[in-house]
MIBADO-521577 format. One record per atom (N, C-alpha, C): residue in one letter; z, x, y. Coordinates in steps of 0.001 Angstrom, whole numbers, plus 500000, padded with zeros to 6 digits. Layout:
// residues N
AZXY;...
***
This chain:
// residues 117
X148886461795340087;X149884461321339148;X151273461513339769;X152098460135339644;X153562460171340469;X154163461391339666;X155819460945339569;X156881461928339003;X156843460431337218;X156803459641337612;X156958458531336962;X156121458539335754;X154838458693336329;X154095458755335422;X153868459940334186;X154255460903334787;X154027462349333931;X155711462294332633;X156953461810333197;X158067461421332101;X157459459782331402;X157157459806329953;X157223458327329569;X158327458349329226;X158938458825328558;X160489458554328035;X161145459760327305;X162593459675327491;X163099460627326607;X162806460807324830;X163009461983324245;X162490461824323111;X164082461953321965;X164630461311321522;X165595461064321227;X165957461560320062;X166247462391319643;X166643462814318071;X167185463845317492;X167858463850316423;X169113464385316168;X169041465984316402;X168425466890316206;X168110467816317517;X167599468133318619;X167734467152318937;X167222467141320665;X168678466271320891;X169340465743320314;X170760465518320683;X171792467103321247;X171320467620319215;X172570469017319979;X171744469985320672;X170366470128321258;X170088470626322057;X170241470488323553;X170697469261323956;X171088468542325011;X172852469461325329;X173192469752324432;X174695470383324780;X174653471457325055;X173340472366324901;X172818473579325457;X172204473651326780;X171564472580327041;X170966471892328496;X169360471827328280;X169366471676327131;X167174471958326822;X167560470046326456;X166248469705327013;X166385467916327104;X164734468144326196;X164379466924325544;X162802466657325159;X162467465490325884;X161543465267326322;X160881464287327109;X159450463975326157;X159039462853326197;X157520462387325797;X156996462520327135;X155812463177327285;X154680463383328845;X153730462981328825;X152914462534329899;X151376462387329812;X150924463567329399;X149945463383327908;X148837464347328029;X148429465432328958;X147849464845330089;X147437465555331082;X148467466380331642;X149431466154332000;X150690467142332748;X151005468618332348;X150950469452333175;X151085470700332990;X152287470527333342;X153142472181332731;X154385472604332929;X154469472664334063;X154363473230335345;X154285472657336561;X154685471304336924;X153684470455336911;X153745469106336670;X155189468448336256;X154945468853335053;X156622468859334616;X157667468976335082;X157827470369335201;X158797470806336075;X159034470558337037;X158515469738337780;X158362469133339462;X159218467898339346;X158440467671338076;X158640465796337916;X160405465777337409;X160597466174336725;X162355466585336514;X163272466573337621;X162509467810337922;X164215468033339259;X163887467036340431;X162962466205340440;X162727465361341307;X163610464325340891;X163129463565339657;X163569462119339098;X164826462351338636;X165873463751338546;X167195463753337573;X167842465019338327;X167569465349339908;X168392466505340795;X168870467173340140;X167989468046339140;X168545469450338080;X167678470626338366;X167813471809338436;X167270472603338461;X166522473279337332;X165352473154337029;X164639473277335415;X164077474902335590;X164916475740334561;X164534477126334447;X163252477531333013;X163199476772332581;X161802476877331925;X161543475562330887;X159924475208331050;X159073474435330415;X158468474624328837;X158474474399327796;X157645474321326608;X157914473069326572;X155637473311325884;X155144472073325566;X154290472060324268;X154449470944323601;X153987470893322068;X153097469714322302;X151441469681321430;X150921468112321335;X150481467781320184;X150545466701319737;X150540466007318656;X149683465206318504;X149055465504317032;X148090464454316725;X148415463439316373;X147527462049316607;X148284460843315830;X148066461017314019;X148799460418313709;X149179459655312232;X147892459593311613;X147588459378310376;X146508458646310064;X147433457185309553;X146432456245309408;X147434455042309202;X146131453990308264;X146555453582307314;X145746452797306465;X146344451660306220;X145298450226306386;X145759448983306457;X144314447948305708;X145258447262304659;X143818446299304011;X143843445333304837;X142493444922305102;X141913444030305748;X141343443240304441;X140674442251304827;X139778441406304095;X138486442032303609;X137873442858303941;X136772443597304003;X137167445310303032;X138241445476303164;X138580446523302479;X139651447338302957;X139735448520302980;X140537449398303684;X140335449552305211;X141482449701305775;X140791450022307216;X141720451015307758;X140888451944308331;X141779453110308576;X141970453523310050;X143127453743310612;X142930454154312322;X144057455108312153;X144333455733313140;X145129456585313789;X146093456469314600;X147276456931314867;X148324456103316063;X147829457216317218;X148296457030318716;X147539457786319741;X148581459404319424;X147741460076320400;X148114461570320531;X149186461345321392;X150127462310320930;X151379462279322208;X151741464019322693;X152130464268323678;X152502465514323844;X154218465208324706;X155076466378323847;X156445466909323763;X156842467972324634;X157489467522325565;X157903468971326624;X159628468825326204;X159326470257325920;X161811470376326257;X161612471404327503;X162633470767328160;X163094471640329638;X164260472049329513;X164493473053329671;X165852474006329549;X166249473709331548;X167105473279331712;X168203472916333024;X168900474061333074;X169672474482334148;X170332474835334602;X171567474847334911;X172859474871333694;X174204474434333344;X175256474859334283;X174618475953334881;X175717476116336233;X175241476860337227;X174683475663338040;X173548476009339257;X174216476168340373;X173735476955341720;X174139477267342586;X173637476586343459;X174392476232344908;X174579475671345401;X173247476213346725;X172319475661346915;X171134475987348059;X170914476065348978;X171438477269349922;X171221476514351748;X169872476823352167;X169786476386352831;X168624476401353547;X168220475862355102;X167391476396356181;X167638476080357502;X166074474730357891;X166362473594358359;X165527472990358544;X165053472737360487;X164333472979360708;X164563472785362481;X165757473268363066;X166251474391362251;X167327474732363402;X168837474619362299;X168823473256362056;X169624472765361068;X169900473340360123;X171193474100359529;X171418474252358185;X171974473364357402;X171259473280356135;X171399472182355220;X171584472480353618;X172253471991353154;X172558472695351150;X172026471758350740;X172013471973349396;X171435470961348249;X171942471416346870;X172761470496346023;X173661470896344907;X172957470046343624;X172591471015342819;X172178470448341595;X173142469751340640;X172543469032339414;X173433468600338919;X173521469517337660;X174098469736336790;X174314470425336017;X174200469951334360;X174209468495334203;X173722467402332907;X172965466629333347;X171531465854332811;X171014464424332677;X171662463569332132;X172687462591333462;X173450461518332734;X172410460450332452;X171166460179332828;X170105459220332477;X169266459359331251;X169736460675330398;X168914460332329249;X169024459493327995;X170185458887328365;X169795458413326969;X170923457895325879;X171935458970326185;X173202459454325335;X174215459366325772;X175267459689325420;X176508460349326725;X176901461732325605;X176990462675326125;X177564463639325864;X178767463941325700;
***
């Protein structure tokens, strides 16, 4: 599973807005994805440094609809909820590659989620 696949989309709503000003973001995930997973897939796709993972999953809906035949009843699918708490004032990383010393600077907001802050 890519980085792509494990984020379906941000999860948008009015506390997960003012939690965003704290630096905890909600994301919708594949099922399958562990916090790991997670956490990989973040600082990859949005150059933030993610200091901890919780994850919540959800059953679908029940959902009832008349048909011609009578009632008909289904379910909407299961979804699972990760918030990642970022890193609001991250330090700057050196590190030596072949010899080479090289940094790497996090970002400190997700300007791609969604909002503007």
């Amino acid at each position: 599973m890519n980085e792509y696949e494990i984020i379906v989309k941000p999860h948008i709503s009015e506390k997960s807005t003012e939690a965003a000003a704290q630096g905890q973001y909600a994301f919708v995930v594949n099922n399958a994805a562990t916090k790991i997973d997670i956490k990989n897939a973040v600082e990859k796709i949005f150059n933030v440094k993610v200091l901890s993972v919780n994850t919540m999953r959800y059953d679908g809906k029940k959902r009832t609809r008349n048909g011609g035949a009578g009632a008909i009843v289904g379910y909407t699918p299961k979804w699972k909820k990760a918030v990642v708490r970022i890193d609001t004032d991250p330090k700057t990383v050196e590190y030596t590659v072949d010899g080479q010393k090289k940094t790497k600077k996090y970002k400190s907001v997700i300007e791609d989620y969604g909002f503007t802050q």
